[in-house]
C-alpha positions in Angstrom: -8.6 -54.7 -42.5 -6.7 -52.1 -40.5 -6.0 -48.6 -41.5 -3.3 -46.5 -39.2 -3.1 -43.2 -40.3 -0.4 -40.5 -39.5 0.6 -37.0 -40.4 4.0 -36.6 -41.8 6.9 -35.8 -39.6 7.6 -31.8 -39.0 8.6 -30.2 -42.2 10.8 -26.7 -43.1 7.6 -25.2 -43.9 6.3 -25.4 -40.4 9.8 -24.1 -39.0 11.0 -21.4 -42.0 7.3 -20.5 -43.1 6.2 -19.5 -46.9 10.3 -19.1 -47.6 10.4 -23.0 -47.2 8.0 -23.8 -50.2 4.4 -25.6 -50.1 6.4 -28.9 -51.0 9.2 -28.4 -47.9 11.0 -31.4 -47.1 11.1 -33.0 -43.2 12.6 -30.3 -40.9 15.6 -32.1 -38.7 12.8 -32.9 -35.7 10.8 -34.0 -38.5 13.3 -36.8 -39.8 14.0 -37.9 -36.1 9.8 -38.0 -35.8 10.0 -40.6 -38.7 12.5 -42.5 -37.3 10.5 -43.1 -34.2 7.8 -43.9 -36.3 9.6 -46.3 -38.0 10.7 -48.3 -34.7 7.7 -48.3 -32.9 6.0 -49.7 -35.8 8.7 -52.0 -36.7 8.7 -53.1 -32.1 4.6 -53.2 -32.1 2.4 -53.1 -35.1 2.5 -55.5 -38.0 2.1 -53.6 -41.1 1.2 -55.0 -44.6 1.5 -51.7 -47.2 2.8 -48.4 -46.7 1.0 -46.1 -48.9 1.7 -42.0 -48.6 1.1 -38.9 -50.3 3.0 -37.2 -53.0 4.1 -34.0 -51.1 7.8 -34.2 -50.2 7.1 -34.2 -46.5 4.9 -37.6 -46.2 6.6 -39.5 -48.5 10.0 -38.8 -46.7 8.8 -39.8 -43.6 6.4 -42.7 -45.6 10.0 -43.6 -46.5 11.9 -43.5 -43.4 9.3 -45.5 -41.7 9.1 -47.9 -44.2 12.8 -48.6 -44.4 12.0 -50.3 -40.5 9.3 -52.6 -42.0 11.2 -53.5 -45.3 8.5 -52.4 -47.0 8.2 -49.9 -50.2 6.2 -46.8 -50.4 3.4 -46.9 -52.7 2.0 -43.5 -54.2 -1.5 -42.2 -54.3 -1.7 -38.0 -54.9 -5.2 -38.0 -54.2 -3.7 -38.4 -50.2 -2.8 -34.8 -50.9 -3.8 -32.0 -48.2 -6.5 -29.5 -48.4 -4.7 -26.2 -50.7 -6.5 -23.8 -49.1 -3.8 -21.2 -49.8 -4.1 -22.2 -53.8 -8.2 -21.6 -53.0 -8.0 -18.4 -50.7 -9.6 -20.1 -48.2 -9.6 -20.8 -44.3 -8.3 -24.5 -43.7 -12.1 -27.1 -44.1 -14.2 -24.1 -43.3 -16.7 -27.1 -41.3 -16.7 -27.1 -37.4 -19.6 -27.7 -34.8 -19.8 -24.1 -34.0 -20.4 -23.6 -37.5 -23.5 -25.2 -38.7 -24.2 -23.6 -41.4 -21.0 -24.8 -42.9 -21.7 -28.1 -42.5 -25.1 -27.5 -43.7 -24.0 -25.5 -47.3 -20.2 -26.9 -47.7 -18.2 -24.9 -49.6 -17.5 -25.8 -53.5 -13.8 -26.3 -52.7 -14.6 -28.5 -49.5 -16.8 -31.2 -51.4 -14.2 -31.3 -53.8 -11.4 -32.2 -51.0 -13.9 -35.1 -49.7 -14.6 -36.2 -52.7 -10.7 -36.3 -54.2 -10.0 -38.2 -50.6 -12.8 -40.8 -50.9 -11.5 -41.7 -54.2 -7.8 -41.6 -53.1 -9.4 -43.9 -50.1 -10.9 -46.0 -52.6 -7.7 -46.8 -54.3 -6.3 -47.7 -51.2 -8.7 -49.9 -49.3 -10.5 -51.2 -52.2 -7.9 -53.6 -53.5 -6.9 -54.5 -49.9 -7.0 -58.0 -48.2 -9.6 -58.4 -45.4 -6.8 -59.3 -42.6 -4.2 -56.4 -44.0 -2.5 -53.8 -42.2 -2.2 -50.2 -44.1 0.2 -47.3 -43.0 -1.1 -44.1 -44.5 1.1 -41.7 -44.5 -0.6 -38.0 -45.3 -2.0 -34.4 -43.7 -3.6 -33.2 -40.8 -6.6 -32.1 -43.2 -6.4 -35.1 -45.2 -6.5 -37.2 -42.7 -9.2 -35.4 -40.9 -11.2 -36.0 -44.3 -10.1 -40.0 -44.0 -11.9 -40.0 -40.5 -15.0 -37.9 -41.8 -15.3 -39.9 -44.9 -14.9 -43.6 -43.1 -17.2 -42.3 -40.0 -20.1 -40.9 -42.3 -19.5 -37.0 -40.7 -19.3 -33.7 -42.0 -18.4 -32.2 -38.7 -16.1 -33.6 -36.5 -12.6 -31.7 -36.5 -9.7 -33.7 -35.4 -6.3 -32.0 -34.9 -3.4 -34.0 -36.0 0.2 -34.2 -34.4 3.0 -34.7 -36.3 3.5 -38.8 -37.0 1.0 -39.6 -34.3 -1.0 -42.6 -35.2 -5.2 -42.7 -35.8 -6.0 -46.7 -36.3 -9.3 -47.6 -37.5 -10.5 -51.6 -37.5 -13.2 -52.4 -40.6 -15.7 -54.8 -38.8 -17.1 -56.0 -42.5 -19.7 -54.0 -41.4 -18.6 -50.4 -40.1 -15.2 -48.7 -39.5 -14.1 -48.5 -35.5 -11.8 -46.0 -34.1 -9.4 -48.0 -31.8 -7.3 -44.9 -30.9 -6.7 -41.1 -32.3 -3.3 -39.0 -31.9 -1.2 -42.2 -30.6 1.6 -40.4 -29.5 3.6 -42.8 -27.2 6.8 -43.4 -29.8 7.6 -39.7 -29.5 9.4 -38.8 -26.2 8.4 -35.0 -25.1 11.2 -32.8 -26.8 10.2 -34.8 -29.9 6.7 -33.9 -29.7 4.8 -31.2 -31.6 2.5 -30.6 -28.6 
């Protein structure tokens, strides 16, 4: 089984702010983010399922991928990100140079990793051993994915919008073949 994971493309909120809402839609940069998406998968990846969050932002670009691969877009909410804004919180308050964190997780945290291994769970669990998945989610989400699957509490990974994490299940243990793929976006169409 292989999992490639990507954040959604750039959405309103991440141009317009809190005026755009917590459920913004794709952004214009964001909807020509997907598109790229969409053909470099459709040119060099064969993908089996396209699963995505339920926030506005991933399933659009879940959706305009998709619509390269002939392939629909299945749901699962527990993809969601982090609501750390809902909590009052810092975004995953767990980092190397903060131990203690890791150590004593906060309340809020477990209950992110736990909602994401079960969302995970529904995902993978039904899955074919030779099968392809497109997750389409959040940079916090999918940072959870990579904790989760890799047995860490720690490791921070910063996510670009609609770059591309692919992890390879040995039948044994997940491998990280790449992180923050990038090479579909030309430079004005990437977020760093």
């Amino acid at each position: 089984m292989k999992l490639l994971l990507t954040r959604h493309g750039q959405s309103r909120w991440q141009t317009d702010g809190d005026s755009a809402g917590t459920d913004a839609p794709l952004s214009h940069l964001g909807q020509l983010q997907a598109h790229r998406l969409g053909e470099f998968l459709q040119r060099y990846a064969h993908v089996d399922r396209v699963v995505s969050s339920n926030l506005r932002r991933a399933y659009e670009t879940a959706t305009i991928a998709a619509s390269y691969l002939d392939l629909p877009v299945g749901v699962e909410p527990g993809l969601r990100e982090f609501e750390s804004h809902a909590a009052g919180l810092a975004p995953l308050p767990v980092s190397l140079r903060n131990p203690l964190a890791a150590a004593h997780p906060h309340p809020e945290y477990l209950a992110f990793r736990e909602r994401i291994s079960t969302a995970l769970q529904q995902v993978i669990g039904d899955g074919e051993q030779d099968e392809t998945i497109l997750v389409v989610a959040h940079g916090g989400a999918i940072g959870m994915i990579l904790r989760v699957l890799l047995g860490s509490t720690t490791q921070r990974v910063w996510t670009a919008n609609t770059a591309l994490h692919a992890l390879r299940w040995t039948g044994e243990f997940w491998v990280v073949r790449y992180l923050n793929k990038q090479e579909h976006l030309p430079r004005p169409l990437r977020s760093w």
